[in-house]
ZADRENLO-241188 format. One line per 3 residues: their letters; for each residue x, y, z of C-alpha. Coordinates in Angstrom, 3 decimals, decimal comma. Example, Ala and Ser with C-alpha at 12.3 -4.5 7.8 and 13.67 -1.06 7.14 Angstrom:
AS> 12,300/-4,500/7,800 | 13,670/-1,060/7,140
//
This chain:
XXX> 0,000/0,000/0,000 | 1,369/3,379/-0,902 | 2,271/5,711/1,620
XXX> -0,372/8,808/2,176 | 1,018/12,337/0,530 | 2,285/14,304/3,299
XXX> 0,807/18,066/2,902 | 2,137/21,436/4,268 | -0,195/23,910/5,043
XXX> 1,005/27,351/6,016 | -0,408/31,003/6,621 | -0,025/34,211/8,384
XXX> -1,158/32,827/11,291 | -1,493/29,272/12,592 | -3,440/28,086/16,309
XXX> -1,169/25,361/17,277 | -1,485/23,810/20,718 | 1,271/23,125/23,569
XXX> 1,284/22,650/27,458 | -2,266/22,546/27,847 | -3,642/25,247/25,755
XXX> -3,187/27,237/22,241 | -0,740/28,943/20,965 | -0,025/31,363/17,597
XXX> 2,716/30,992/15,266 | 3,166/34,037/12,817 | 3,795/32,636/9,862
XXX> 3,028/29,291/10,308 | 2,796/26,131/9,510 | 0,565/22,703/9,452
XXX> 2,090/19,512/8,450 | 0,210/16,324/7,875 | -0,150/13,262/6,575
XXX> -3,701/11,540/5,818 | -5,969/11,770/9,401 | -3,047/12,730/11,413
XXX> -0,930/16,269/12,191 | 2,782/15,743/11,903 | 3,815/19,169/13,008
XXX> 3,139/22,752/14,068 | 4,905/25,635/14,176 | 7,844/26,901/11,878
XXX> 10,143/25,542/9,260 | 9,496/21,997/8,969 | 12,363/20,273/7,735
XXX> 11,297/17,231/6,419 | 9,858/16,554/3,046 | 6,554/17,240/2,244
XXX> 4,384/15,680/-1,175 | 2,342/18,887/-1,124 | 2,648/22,297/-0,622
XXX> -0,725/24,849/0,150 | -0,096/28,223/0,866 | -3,095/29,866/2,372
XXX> -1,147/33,191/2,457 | -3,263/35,909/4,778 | -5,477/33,545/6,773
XXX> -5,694/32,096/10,273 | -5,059/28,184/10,083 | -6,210/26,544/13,408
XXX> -8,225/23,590/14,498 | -12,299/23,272/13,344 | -14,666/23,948/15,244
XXX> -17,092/21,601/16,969 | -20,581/21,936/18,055 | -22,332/20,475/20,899
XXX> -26,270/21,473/19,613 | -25,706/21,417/16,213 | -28,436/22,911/13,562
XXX> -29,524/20,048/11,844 | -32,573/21,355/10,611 | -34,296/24,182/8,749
XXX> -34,766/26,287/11,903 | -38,105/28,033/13,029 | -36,708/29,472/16,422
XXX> -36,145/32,238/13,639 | -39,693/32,700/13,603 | -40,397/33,370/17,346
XXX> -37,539/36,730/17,170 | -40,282/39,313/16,722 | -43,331/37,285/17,109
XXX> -44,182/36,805/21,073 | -45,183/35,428/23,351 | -43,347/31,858/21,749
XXX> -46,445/30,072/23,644 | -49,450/32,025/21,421 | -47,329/31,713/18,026
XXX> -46,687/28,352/18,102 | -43,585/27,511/19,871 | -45,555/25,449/22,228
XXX> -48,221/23,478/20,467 | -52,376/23,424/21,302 | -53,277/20,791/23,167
XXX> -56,027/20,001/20,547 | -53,732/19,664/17,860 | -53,871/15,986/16,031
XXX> -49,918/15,867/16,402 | -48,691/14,228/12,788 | -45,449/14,490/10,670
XXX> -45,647/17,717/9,029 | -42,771/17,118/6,752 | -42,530/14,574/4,620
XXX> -39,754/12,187/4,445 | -37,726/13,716/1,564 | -38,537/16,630/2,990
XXX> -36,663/15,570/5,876 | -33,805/14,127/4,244 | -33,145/17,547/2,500
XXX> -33,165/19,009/5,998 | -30,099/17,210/6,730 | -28,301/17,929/3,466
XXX> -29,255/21,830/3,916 | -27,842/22,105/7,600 | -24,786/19,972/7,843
XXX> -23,768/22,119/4,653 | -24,263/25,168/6,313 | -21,937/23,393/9,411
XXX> -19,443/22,935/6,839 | -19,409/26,195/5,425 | -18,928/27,967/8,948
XXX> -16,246/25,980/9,850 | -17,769/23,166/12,110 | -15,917/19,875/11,712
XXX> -17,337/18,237/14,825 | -21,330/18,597/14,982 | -23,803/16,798/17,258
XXX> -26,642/17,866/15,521 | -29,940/18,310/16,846 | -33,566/18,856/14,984
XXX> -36,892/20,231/16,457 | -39,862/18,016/17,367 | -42,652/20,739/16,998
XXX> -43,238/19,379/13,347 | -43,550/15,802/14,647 | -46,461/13,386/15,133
XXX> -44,062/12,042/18,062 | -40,217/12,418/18,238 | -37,174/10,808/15,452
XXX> -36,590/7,454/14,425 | -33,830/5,559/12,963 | -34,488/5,747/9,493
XXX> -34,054/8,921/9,416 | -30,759/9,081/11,150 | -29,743/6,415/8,563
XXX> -29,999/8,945/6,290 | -28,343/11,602/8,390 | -25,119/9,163/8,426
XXX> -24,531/8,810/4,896 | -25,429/12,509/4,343 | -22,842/13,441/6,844
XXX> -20,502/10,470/5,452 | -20,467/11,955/2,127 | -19,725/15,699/2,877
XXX> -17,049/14,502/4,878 | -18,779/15,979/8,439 | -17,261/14,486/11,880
XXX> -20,910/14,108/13,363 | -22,157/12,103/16,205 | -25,666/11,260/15,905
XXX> -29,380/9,707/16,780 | -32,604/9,957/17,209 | -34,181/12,094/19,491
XXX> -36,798/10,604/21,937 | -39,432/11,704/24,424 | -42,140/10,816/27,046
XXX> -43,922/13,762/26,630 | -44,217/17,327/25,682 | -45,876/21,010/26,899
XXX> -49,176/21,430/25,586 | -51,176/25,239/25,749 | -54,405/23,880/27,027
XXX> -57,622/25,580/25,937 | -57,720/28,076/29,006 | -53,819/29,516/27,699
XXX> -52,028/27,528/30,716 | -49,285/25,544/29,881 | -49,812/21,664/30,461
XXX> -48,141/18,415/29,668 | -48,910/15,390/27,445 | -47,081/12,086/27,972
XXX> -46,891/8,528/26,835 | -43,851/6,972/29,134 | -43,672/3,149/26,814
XXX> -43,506/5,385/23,567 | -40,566/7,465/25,231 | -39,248/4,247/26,757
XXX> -39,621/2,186/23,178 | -37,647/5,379/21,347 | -34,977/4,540/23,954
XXX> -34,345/1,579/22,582 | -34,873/2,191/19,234 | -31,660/4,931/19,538
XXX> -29,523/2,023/21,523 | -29,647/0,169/18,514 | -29,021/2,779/16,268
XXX> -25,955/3,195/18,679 | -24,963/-0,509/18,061 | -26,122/0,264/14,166
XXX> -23,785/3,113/13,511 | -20,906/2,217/15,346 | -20,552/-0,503/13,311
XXX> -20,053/0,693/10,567 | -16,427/1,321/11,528 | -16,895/5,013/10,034
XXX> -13,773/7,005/11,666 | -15,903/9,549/11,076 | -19,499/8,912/12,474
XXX> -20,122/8,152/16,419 | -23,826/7,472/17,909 | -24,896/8,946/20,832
XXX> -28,268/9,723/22,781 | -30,261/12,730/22,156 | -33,144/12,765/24,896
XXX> -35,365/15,945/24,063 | -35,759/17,773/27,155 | -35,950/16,919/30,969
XXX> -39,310/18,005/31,357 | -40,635/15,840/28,806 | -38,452/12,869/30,606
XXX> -40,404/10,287/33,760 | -38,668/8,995/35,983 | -38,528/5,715/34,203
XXX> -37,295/7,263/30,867 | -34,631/8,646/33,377 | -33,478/5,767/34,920
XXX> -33,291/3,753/31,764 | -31,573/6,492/30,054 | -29,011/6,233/32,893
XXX> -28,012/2,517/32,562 | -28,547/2,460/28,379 | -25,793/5,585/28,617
XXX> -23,692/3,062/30,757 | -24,177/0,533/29,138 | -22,901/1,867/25,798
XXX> -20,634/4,413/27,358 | -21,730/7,145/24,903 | -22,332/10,472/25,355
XXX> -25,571/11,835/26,144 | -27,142/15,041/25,519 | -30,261/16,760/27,440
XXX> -31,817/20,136/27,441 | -31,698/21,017/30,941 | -32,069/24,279/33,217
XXX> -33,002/26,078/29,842 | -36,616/27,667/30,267 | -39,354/28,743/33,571
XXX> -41,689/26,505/31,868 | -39,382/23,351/32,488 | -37,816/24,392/36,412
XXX> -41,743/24,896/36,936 | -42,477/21,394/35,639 | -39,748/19,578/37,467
XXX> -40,277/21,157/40,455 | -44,044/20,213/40,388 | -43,160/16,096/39,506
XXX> -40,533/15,684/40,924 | -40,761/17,360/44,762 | -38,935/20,532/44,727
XXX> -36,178/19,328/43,119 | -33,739/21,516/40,722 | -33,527/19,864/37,346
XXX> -29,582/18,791/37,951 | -30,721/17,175/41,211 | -32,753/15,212/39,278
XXX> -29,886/14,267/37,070 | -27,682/13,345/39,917 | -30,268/11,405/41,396
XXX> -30,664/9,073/38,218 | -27,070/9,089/38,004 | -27,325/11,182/34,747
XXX> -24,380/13,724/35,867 | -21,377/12,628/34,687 | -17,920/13,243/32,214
XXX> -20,619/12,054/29,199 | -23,600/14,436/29,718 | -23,690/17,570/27,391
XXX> -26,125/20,208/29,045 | -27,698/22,826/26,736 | -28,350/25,930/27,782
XXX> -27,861/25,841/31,737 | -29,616/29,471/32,620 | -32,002/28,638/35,041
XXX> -29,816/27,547/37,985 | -30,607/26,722/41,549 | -34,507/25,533/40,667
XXX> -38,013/27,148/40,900 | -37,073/29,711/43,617 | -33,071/30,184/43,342
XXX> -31,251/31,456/46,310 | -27,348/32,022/46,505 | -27,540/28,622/48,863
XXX> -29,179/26,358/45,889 | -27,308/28,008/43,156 | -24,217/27,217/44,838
XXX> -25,282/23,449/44,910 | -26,381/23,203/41,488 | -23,157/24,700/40,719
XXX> -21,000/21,804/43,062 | -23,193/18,881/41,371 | -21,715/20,517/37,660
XXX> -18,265/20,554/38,995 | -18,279/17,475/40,845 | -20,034/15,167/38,601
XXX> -17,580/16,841/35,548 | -20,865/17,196/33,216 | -20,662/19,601/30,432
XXX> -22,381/22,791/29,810 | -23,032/23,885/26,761 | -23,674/27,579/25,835
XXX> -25,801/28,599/22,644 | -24,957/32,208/23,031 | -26,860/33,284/19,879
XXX> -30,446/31,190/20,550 | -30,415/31,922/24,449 | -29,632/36,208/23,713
XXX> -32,711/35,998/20,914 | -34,768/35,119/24,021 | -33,203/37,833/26,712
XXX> -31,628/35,246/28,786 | -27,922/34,101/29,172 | -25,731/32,843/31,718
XXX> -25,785/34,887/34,620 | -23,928/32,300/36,626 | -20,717/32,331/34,094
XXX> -18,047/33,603/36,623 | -19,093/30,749/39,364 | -19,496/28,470/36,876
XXX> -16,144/28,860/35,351 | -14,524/29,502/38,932 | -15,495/25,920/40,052
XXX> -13,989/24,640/36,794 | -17,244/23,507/34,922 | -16,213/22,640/31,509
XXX> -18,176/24,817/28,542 | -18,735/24,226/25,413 | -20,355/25,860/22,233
XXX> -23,349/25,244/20,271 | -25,173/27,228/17,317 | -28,136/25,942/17,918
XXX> -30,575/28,318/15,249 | -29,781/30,039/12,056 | -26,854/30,569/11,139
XXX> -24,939/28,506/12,479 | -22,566/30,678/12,848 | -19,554/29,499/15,662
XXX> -17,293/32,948/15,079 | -20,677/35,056/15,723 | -21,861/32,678/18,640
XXX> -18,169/33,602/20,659 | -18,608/37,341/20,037 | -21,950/37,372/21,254
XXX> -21,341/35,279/23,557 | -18,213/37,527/25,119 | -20,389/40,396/25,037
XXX> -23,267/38,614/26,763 | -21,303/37,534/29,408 | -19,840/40,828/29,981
XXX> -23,325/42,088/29,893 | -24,557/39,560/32,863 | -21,742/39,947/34,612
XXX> -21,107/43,522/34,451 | -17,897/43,432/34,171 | -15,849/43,848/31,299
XXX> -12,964/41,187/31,691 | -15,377/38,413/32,789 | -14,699/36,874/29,014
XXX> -12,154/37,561/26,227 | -12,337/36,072/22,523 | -9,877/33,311/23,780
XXX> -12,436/32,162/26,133 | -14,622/31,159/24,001 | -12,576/30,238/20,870
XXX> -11,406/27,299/23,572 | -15,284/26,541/24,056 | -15,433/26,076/20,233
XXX> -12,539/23,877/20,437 | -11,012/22,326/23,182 | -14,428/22,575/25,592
XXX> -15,893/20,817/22,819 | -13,011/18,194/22,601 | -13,608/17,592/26,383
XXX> -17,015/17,492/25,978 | -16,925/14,741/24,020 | -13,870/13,077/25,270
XXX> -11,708/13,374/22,435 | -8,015/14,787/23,044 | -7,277/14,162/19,619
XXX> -9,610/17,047/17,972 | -10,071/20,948/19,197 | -6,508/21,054/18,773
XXX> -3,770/21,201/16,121 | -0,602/19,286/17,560 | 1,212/15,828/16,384
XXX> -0,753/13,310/16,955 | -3,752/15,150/16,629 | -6,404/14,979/13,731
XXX> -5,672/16,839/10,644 | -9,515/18,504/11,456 | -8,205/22,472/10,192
XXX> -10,574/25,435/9,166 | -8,575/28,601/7,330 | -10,248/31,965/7,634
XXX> -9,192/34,261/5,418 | -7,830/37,563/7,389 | -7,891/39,659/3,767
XXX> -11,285/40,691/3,808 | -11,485/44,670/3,761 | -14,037/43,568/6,860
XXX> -11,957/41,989/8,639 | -10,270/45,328/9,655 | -7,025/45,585/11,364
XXX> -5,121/42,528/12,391 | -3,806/43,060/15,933 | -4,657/39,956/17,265
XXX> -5,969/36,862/14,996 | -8,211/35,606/17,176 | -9,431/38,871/18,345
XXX> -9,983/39,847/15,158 | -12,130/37,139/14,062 | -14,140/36,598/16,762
XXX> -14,963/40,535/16,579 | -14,895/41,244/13,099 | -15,625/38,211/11,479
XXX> -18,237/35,654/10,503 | -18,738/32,078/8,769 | -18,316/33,689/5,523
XXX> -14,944/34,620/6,110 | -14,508/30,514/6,712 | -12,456/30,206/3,056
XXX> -11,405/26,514/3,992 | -12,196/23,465/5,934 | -10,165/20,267/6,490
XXX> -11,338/16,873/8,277 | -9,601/14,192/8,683 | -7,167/15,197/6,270
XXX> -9,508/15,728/3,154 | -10,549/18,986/1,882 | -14,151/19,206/2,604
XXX> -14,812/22,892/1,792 | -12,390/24,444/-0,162 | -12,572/28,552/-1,794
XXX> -16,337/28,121/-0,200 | -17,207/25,525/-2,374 | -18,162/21,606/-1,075
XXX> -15,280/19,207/-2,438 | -16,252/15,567/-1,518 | -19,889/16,414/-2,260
XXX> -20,966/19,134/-5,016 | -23,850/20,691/-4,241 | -25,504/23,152/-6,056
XXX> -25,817/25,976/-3,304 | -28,240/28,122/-4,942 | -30,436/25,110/-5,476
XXX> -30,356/24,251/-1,974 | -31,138/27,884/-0,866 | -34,242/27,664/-2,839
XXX> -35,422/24,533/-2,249 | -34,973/25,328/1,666 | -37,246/28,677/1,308
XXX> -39,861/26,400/-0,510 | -40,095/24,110/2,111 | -39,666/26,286/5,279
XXX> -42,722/28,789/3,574 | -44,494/25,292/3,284 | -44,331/24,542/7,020
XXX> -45,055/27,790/8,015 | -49,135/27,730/6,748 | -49,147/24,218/9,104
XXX> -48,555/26,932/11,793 | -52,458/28,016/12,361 | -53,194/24,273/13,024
XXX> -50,498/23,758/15,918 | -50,856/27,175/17,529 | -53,021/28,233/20,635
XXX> -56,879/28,901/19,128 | -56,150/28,544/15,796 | -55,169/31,768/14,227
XXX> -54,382/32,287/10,568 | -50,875/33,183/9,623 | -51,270/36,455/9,291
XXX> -51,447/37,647/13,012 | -48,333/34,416/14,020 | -46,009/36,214/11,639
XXX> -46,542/40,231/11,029 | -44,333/42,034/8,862 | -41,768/43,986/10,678
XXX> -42,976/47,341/8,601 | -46,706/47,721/6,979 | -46,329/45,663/4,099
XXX> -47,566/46,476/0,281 | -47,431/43,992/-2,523 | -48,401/42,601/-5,605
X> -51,507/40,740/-5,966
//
């Protein structure tokens, strides 16, 4: 068998990683050979098969995301159209729940947002989809389908079906109730163990499974506890929407006697190394004081569970961490997610900075390096990989190159300042995973896709799910009054 090409990549500016933690190199240089870095830093002296100058860029490790858009998202929807409960974020209780896209519909879903990942610089996704367009939750088929989409566009991904006991319902007098249906949440449970088994076999280096519970409101206490021995059992990471929302620190407080939402993940044993955490807000349970805070912060430290900030989503709905600075005192690991459109990761760490600034009130509570090691080495932790979030030997050849040229981009005083300030996924001109080009002058390499055709086809479809919107929203209204115009709109008839 021939020996792989060994390729030196070099720029302006390379994020290599030493003792612990990144480091720049200006110029620099990336040298590797198939999956695996050789060498970072400066004049390589051995010989290389291929040379790629990316001349005025940033070269440093991708990006991973720990609540991955996977979908055509309709959180986008809710921005100026409030309350979330009237407009359809939280379905009628009277609605006849049924799949409101079909399958091909879904499939496209999947092509549409792990291209966008791509394109923004996210090697390592765990995606995630919504259930508000579902007659129940996922299923394997379609998570089939995920993995070869991912497979083929050359996307690190870790993935399965999402599953549920129940869900919030607005009940006819506008309170906010629950619907559940424990065997159907406990059958999904098993269904997404042997997806697990499924996927993992395939001996893809570049596709994991993993369990994607919804949300630990919509979880029983038997979904909880068999969650909690399936996750041991495979020894997979799990992720689960927790201490995100009033509605669901309400709701677990009420079922489960007064307890915070990570108490009732410690008590099922669900705290642990494996457990991703979006968004992590609501802290200390239905009445915080200083006192319960401070013990839902020990039980994240302790237990070495993983937060995982959506700074983008969670600021579109007035609410962020207020918590960061104890949080990242008692050494709780973070990590990033994009979570709704775009999926931006260089936009998510700005606003993210600023937002915890904001919270905080206090200016050097976050820098950009703070969170460009939540996009990559949190994440890495996160999912217990030491071998990606980082560019070092040893280490994946997983490498995005953002181009520092840009007029935009401003002045370069810092590279990582600079991009996390100044820049966006556009300025994402390349993307390397496991040592193949996978986005390359903003174009797909292992998979063309016609971009334009894909932008298209996604406003057809998402313009087709909105009119299903009067049928799942609170009394029924017609579009019109769910989603106004921001101005007083004239058109053509």
């Amino acid at each position: 068998m021939a020996a792989q090409k060994i390729t030196r990549l070099s720029a302006a500016w390379v994020v290599g990683y030493q003792n612990g933690d990144h480091r720049l190199y200006s110029p620099g240089e990336v040298v590797y050979q198939g999956e695996r870095v050789l060498f970072v830093g400066q004049h390589y002296a051995g010989a290389v098969d291929e040379e790629i100058n990316a001349g005025n860029a940033l070269v440093g490790p991708g990006f991973i995301d720990l609540d991955a858009l996977g979908d055509l998202d309709t959180t986008v929807l809710g921005f100026d159209n409030q309350p979330g409960w009237q407009k359809g974020r939280v379905v009628a209780a009277d609605w006849q729940r049924r799949d409101l896209y079909s399958r091909e519909e879904l499939n496209f879903n999947k092509l549409y947002a792990y291209t966008h990942l791509l394109l923004n610089g996210v090697t390592s996704a765990v995606p995630i989809t919504s259930i508000l367009y579902r007659q129940w939750a996922e299923d394997t088929d379609e998570y089939r389908h995920a993995a070869d989409v991912a497979e083929s566009l050359g996307l690190r991904a870790w993935l399965g079906p999402a599953f549920m006991s129940g869900h919030s319902v607005v009940e006819a007098d506008g309170q906010i109730g629950m619907r559940f249906d424990e065997e159907r949440g406990l059958a999904g449970l098993e269904e997404a163990e042997r997806f697990i088994e499924e996927i993992n076999s395939r001996g893809s280096p570049i596709l994991r499974g993993f369990l994607a519970p919804d949300r630990i409101e919509g979880s029983t206490p038997a979904l909880l506890a068999a969650l909690s021995e399936t996750a041991h059992r495979q020894g997979c990471s799990v992720r689960l929407h927790c201490c995100q929302s009033e509605l669901e620190v309400n709701e677990v407080d009420r079922r489960f006697q007064g307890r915070s939402s990570l108490q009732v993940l410690a008590d099922a044993g669900l705290l642990h190394n494996k457990m991703l955490l979006p968004h992590g807000q609501f802290l200390g349970g239905k009445s915080p004081t200083q006192a319960s805070i401070a013990r839902d912060i020990r039980l994240l430290a302790d237990s070495d569970a993983n937060l995982v900030l959506c700074p983008l989503v969670s600021g579109r709905h007035a609410k962020y961490l207020e918590q960061y600075l104890p949080l990242r005192e008692a050494g709780v690991n973070m990590g990033l997610g994009t979570d709704t459109f775009p999926p931006d990761m260089l936009t998510n760490m700005h606003l993210g900075a600023l937002l915890s600034r904001v919270v905080t009130q206090n200016v050097q509570a976050a820098s950009a390096a703070d969170y460009y090691r939540m996009a990559t080495l949190g994440g890495a932790k996160a999912l217990g990989r030491e071998d990606i979030g980082r560019l070092c030997p040893g280490a994946q050849a997983d490498i995005t190159i953002i181009s520092l040229a840009e007029p935009a981009m401003g002045q370069i005083f810092d590279p990582i300042t600079a991009v996390v300030i100044n820049g966006n996924g556009r300025d994402v001109r390349g993307v390397i995973i496991a040592g193949e080009k996978v986005v390359w002058d903003r174009q797909l390499v292992k998979r063309r896709v016609d971009l334009d055709q894909l932008h298209h086809q996604a406003q057809r479809q998402f313009e087709k799910l909105m009119l299903t919107y009067p049928e799942r929203s609170f009394q029924h209204p017609p579009c019109s009054p769910l989603f106004t115009p921001s101005f007083p709109l004239n058109s053509h008839a």
